[in-house]
N, C-alpha and C positions, 0 to 999 in steps of 0.2 A: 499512481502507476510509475513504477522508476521505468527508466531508460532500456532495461534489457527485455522488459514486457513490452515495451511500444514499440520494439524491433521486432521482436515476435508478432504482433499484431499487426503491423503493417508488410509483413512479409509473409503470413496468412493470409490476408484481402490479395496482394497481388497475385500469389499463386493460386488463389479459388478463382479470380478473376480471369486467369492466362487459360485455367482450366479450361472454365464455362463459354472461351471462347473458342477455346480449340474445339470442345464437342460440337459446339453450335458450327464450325467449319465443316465437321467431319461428318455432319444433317442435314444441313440445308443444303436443296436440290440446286445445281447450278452446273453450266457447260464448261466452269473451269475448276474438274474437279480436283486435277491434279496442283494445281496452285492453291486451292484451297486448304488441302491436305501437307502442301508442303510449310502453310504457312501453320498449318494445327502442330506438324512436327517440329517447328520451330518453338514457340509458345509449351511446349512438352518440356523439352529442353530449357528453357529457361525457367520453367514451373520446377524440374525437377535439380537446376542450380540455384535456385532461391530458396529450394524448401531447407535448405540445408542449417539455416539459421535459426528457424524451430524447433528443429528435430533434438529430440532427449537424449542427455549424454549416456543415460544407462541402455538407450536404446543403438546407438554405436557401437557401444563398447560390450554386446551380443551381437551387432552382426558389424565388425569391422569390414569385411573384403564388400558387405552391399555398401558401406561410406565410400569406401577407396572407389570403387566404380563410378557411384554416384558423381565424385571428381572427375572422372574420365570422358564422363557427356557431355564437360564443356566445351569439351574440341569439337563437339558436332554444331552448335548453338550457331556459329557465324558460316560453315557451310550451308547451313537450311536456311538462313535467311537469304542467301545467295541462288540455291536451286531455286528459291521464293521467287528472286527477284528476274532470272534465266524467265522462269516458267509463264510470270506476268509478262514480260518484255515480247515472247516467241509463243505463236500459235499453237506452230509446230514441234516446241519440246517437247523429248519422252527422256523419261531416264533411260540409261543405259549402262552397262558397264565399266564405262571408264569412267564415270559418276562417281565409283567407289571410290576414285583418287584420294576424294576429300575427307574421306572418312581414316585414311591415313596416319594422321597426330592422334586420334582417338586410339588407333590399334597399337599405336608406337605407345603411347601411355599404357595401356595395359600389357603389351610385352613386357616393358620395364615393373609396371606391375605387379605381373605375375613372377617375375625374376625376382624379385626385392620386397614385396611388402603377402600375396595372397599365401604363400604360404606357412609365414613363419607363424611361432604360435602366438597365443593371446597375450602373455606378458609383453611378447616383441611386440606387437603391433600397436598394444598400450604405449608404450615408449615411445615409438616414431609417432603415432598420432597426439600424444602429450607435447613433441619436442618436434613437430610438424612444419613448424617454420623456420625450423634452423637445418633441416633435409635438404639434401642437394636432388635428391628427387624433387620436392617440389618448388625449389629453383629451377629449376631445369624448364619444372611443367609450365610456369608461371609464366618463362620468356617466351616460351612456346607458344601460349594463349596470344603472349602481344605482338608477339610477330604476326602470328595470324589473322590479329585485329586492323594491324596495318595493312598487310595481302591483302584482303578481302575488304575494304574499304576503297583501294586503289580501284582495286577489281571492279566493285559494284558501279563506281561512278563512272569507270568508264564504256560498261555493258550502257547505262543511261543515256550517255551521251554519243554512244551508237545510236540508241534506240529512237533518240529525238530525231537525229538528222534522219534516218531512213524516215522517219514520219513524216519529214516537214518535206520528203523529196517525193514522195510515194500518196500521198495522202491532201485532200483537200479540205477537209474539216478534222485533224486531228484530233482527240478526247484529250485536251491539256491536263482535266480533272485528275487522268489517269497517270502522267509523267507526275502531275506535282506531287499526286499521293505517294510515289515512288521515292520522290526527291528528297519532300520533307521527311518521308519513314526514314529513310537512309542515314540522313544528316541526323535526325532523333538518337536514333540507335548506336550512330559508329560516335558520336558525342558521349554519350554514356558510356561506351563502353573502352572511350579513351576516359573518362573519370575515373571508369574503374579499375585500369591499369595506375593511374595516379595512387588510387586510394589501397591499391592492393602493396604499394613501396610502403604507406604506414603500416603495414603489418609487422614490418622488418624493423620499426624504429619502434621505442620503449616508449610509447605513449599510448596504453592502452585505453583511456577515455576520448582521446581525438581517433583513434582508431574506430569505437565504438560511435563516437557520433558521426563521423564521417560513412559509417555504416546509416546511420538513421538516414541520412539527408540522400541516401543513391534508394533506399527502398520510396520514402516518397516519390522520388522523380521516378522510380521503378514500376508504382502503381499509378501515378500520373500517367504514365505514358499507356499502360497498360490498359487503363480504364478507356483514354482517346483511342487506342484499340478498337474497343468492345464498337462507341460511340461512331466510328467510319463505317464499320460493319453495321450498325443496325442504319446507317443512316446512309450509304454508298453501297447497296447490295449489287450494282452495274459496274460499278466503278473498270473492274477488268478486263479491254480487251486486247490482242497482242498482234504480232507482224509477223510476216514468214519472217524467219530468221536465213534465208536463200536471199533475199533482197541483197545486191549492192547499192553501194554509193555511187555518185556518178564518180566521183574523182578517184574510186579502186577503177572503174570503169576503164577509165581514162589512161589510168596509168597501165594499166595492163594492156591495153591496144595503141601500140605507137602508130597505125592511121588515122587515128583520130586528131584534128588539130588544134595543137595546142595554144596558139593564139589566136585568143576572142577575135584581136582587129585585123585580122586577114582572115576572115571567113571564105571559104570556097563559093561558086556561085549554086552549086547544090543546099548547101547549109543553108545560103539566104532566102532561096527558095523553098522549104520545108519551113523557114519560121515564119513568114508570109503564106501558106496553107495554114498552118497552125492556129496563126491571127487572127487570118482570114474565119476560120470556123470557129473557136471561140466569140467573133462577134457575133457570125451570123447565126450559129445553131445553139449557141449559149449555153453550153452541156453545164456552166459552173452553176447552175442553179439547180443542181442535184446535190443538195448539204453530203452524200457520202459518197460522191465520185473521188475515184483515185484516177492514178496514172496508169493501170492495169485499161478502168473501164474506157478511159477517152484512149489508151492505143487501139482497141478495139474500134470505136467509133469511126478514129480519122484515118483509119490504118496504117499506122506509124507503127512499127514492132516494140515494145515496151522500151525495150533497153534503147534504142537508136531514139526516142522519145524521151528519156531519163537524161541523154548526154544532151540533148536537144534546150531542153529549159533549164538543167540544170548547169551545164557544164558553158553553153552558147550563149544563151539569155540571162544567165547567169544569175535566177533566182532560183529557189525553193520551188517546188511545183503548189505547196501551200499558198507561196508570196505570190506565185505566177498567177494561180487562179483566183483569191483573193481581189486581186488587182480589177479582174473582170467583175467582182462582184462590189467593188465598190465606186465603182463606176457606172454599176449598174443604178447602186443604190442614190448615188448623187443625182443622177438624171430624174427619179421617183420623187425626190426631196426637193427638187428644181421645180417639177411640176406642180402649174397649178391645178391641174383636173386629179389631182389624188393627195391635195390634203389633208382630206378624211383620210388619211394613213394612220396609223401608230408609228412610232418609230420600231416597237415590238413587231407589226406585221410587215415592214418593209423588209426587215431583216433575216425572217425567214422567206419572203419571196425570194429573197436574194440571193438563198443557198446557205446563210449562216445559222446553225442551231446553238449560236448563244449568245445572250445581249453581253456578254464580258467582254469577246473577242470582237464582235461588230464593232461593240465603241474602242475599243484598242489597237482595231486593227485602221477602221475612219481617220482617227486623231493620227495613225502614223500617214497616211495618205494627202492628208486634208489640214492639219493640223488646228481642227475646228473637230468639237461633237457632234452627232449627226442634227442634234437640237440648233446649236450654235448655226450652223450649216444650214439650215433648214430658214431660221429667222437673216440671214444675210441676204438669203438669195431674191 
């Protein structure tokens, strides 16, 4: 098999693979079906800028203007991983109108398109696609692509690390599973698709064999990744759930309301009073042993109005409402572990009395408290 068949073949598996994943998105029953769906039209996208390296040249060269187009959908590829990423992050995303924004570089490509390349005739489009990398069209299109690779890499990670903080301030048992899955796809994908900007400058240089192999070595990582795809999905069908995207931080909070005060160490005698209630009933009514309490359910509880409750631990006590409650729960769990009438514990069942639904986080969260495992811990006392 020379080199130009193994390109082909390995750029067949990826795209039958990107397919079979997307239908499988756009089948299976699930309550997030709009994320689903945006991650199948991503995967489309990328199926349909992959196929482009199998495709027969007699079969281009009858339909030119479907090639040229086929080009034009790469400006969608990194907007759909983005509404992908919008739609897992927020409960509450719907598309909307100004949504189209992104669709933008796609439409400016085919404006220019249709000015410069759909309609002239078959000799002419021989030509520019024979002499296609020496086109100031598709220079033009090329910068376009990696500007918008860098846009929307900035973008994503810092949609993310919105997304963490409102969790870690909002939320008592996070779904970490769900950030990392986010984190790692992100850091996957904007890596590849800065090689691919690397590898798209060899186009431009007279080395058409390291051109070509540099083409082999992105479709393997291309179905590499493609395939760990498939593999989350058969194997993380929960993996998604999201946050109102209405949520503040406490510190926009804060900054938007100048009576709020701004230094921790002169607290008013109201302030110290509300975190002494607060105290006071996390020890005695111990809501933190509900694994899916938020800061929603406990302002309810102590009647603290959410927000004046977000400034309260996050902004006064000046933890995370995760670390705040956390805190209660492994304290909980040390007093269980000290005892000796509950030996017969697991360290598995202490950890869900405790409120936590996962042995990763318990012993990560113990060791940061204790700096001992809950085992270590357990034989000291």
């Amino acid at each position: 098999m020379d080199i130009g068949s193994l390109l082909s073949v390995l750029s067949g598996m990826s795209v039958f693979v990107s397919l079979l994943l997307a239908f499988f998105l756009f089948t299976v029953k699930t309550e997030n079906k709009l994320a689903n769906r945006l991650f199948a039209f991503y995967l489309i996208f990328f199926a349909i800028d992959n196929v482009g390296i199998f495709i027969n040249e007699d079969f281009i060269k009858n339909h030119f203007n479907l090639e040229f187009f086929r080009w034009s959908t790469c400006a969608l590829i990194i907007p759909a991983f983005y509404l992908y990423i919008i739609s897992v992050c927020f409960t509450d995303f719907r598309l909307q109108a100004k949504h189209l924004l992104h669709a933008i570089p796609f439409l400016i490509t085919n404006g220019v398109f249709l000015l410069r390349l759909y309609f002239l005739n078959n000799a002419e489009k021989l030509q520019f696609y024979d002499h296609r990398n020496q086109m100031p069209e598709l220079y033009g299109f090329q910068l376009m692509l990696s500007i918008q690779i860098v846009f929307y890499s900035i973008t994503v990670f810092l949609v993310l690390k919105k997304y963490k903080e409102l969790y870690q301030e909002n939320y008592a048992n996070p779904k970490t599973s769900i950030f990392k899955w986010l984190f790692q796809i992100s850091i996957v994908l904007f890596i590849l698709y800065y090689l691919s900007i690397a590898k798209n400058v060899l186009r431009y240089i007279d080395l058409e064999v390291l051109w070509i192999w540099a083409n082999v070595i992105m479709q393997v990582f291309v179905l590499t990744i493609t395939c760990w795809f498939v593999l989350k999905a058969l194997n993380h069908p929960e993996l998604f759930r999201g946050i109102d995207s209405k949520l503040q931080l406490a510190r926009d909070i804060v900054h938007e309301d100048e009576s709020i005060v701004e230094v921790k160490d002169n607290q008013s005698e109201e302030v110290i009073a509300k975190i002494a209630v607060l105290k006071q009933y996390m020890t005695e009514k111990e809501p933190f042993l509900d694994p899916s309490l938020t800061i929603q359910e406990l302002s309810n509880q102590i009647d603290i109005p959410v927000r004046d409750l977000s400034i309260l631990i996050n902004h006064h006590i000046d933890q995370h409402f995760f670390d705040f409650v956390n805190e209660y729960r492994i304290q909980k769990a040390m007093s269980i572990l000290k005892n000796p009438l509950k030996s017969d514990l697991t360290v598995l069942e202490i950890l869900y009395e405790v409120g936590f639904n996962s042995k990763s986080s318990f012993n990560t969260y113990f060791k940061k408290y204790t700096n001992l495992t809950p085992t270590a811990f357990r034989n000291a006392s």
